[in-house]
N, C-alpha and C positions, 0 to 999 in steps of 0.2 A: 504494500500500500504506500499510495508517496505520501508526503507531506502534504500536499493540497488535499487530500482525499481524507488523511489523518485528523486535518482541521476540521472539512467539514463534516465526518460522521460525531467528532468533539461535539461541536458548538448542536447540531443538529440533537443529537443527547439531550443536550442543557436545554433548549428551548421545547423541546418536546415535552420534559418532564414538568418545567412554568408553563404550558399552555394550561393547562385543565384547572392547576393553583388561580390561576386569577380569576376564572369564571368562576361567577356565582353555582354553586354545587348543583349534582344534576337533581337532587332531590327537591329542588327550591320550589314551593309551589308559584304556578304552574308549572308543574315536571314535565311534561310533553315541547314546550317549548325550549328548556334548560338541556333536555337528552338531546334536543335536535342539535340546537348551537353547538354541546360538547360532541356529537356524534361528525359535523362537519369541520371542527379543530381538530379531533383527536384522526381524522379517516387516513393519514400518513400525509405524504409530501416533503420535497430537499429541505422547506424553510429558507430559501435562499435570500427571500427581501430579508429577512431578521440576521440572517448572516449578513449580507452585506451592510446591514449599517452597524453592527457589532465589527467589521473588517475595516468599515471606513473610518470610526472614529478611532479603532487601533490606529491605522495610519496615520492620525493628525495626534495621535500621541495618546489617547485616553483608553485605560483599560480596566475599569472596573465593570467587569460584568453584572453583577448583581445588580448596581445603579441605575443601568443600562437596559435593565429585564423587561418593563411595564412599555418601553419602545418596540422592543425585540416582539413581543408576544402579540403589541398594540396592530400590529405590521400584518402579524398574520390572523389575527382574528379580520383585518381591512380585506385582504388578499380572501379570506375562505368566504366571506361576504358575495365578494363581487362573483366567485365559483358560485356557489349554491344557487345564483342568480342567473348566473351566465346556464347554468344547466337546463334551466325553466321549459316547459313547451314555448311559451312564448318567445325564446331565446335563442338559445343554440338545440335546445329541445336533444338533449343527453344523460341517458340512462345509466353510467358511470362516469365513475370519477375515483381514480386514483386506484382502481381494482374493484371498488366498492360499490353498491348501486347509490346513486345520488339523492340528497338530500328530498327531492321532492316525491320519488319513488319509495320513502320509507315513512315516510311523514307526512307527503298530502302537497298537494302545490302551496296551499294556506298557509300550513305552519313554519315550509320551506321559506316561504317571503318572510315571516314572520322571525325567523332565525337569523335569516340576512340582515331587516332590519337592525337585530336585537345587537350583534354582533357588531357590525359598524356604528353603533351609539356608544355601547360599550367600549369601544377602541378608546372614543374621546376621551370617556370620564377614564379612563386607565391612565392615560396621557397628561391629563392635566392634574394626578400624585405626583407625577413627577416635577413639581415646582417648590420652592421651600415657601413653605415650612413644613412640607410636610414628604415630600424628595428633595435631594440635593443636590438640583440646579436652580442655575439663576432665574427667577421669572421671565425677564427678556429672553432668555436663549430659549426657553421653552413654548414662549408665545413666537419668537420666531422657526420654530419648529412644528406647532401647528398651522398655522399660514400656509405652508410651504405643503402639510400631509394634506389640507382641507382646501386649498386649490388643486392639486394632484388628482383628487379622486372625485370630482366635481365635471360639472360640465364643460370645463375650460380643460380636462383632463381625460380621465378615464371614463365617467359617463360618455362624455362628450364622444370618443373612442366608440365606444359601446352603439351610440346613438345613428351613425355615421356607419357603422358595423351594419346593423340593421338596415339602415335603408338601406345598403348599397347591394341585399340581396337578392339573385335574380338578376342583376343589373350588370353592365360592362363597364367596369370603375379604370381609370389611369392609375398609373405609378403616384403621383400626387395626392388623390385622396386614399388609396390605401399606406401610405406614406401616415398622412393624417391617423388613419385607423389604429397602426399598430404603435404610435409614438404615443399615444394618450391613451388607448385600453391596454397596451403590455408596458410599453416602457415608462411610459408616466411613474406609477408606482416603485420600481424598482429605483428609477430615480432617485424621487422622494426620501427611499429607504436609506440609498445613498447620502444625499445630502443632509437628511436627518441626525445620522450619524454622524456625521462631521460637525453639525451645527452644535448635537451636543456635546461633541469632543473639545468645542470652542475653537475650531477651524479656523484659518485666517484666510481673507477674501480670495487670496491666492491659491489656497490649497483649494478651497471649493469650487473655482471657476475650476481646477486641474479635473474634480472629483466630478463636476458636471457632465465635461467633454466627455469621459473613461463612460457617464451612466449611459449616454445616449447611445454611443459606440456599444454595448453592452444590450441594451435595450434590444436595439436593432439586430444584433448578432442572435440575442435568443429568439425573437420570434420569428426569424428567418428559417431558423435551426428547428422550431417549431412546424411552422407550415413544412418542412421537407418531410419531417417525420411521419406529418401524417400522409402522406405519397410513400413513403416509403419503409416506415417504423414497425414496431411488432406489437401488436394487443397485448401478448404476456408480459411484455417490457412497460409499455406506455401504462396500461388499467384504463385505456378510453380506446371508443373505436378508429380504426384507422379508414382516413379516406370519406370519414363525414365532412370535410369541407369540398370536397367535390360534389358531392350528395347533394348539398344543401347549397350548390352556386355559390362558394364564398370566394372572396377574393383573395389571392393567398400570393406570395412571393413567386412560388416554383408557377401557377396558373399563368402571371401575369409576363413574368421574365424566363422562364425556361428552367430548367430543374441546374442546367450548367453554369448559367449565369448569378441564379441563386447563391450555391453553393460558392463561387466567387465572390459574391456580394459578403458575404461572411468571414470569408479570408481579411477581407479591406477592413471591416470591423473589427477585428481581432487586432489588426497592426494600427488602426488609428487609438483603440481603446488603449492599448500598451504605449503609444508615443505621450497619447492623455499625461502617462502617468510620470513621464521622466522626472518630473522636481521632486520627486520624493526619493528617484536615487533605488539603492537597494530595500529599502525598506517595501516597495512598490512591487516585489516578483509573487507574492500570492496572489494581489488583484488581477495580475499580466497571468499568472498560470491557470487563474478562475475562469476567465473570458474564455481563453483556449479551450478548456473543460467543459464550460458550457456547449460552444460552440460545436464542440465533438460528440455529445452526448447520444445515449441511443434512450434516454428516458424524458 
């Protein structure tokens, strides 16, 4: 196992084990909705948005994890939110997720919205512990932390992504609006994750604009690496169907540009994400090996 791989099955542990700790228990009545919410935190996943802003505020020097936890967990209760949702009939209309059958298919379309809600509100009030008096961060860095998570996942972001998603099915979209699509429903968030992390790290304008460039290049590189997969990926690997975005007319990198050109387009992302990161120096080869990892992934 390398060191990349080391790291992230570590942190993937740690953040595993605080997902279930912060939600309200499953027993909490009402229990039907409390099983749902821990039933779509706990159904597995890399956890990559909570690692990378746990990676990125290492990078800018800050490494208390524990401190750091109500971000890390905030991230992926936002992320299993917008899954439970995106799975919907109305949606992408997907009967697994992650190996499992999805949230709606165990629950009931109702409770499913109702879990997503509950989840994404949640995030906030986790988030906003984290300011002193009662976390210790400064209130400014953590209102600036919110901004940055609550534009992300909004309509100027990931909705917005989402929105854009939808109409465009059925339809013959250009490079430009699916461009739009996958920069605010996938990469928005990981962004976020990113720059989160660094803001709580107390990052200097410098390192953040470095950690922006690295998120977008990253962004890009995974959902590229995403649409190939499902052309060409394995159900036992993924835990979703392969080839529902052809099914369902979506717009997808390999559809639009060609499975070759793709595959290239990804390369470019891996080398501009790594050049992203030069001012950090050596400190910067787990971000640069991450990208890679992603990029090559069969999951």
């Amino acid at each position: 196992m390398s060191n990349l791989e080391a790291y992230l099955k570590e942190k993937k542990e740690l953040i595993d084990l605080a997902l279930p700790l912060y939600l309200p228990p499953v027993d909490t009545y009402p229990g039907i909705i409390h099983e749902a919410m821990h039933y779509g935190v706990t159904a597995g996943g890399k956890r990559l948005r909570p690692i990378l802003a746990l990676a990125t505020a290492e990078l800018v020097g800050f490494d208390d994890q524990k401190a750091i936890m109500p971000l890390l967990c905030s991230l992926e209760y936002i992320h299993t939110y917008s899954l439970i949702h995106d799975d919907l009939p109305a949606m992408d209309d997907d009967d697994f997720r992650r190996g499992k059958p999805s949230c709606h298919r165990v629950f009931g379309e109702g409770i499913a919205i109702l879990a997503g809600d509950a989840l994404l509100t949640y995030a906030f009030e986790l988030l906003t512990s984290l300011a002193k008096p009662r976390g210790p961060f400064a209130e400014e860095l953590v209102l600036r932390m919110l901004v940055r998570i609550s534009s992300a996942i909004g309509t100027k972001g990931l909705i917005g992504g989402q929105v854009v998603d939808l109409e465009s099915e059925n339809k013959k979209v250009d490079l430009v609006t699916l461009e739009f699509i996958h920069k605010n429903k996938t990469a928005a968030l990981f962004k976020t994750a990113m720059v989160a992390g660094a803001i709580l790290g107390n990052g200097s304008k410098k390192q953040l604009a470095a950690i922006e460039l690295y998120a977008d290049a990253f962004g890009l590189a995974f959902q590229i690496t995403d649409d190939i997969l499902d052309v060409k990926g394995d159900f036992a690997l993924l835990g979703k169907e392969v080839g529902s975005d052809e099914k369902k007319h979506k717009a997808t990198y390999p559809g639009l540009l060609g499975l070759e050109t793709a595959e290239k387009l990804v390369l470019k992302c891996i080398a501009e994400g790594k050049a992203a990161l030069n001012i950090f120096g050596s400190k910067s080869e787990r971000l640069g090996a991450l990208i890679e990892y992603i990029a090559n992934r069969k999951v």
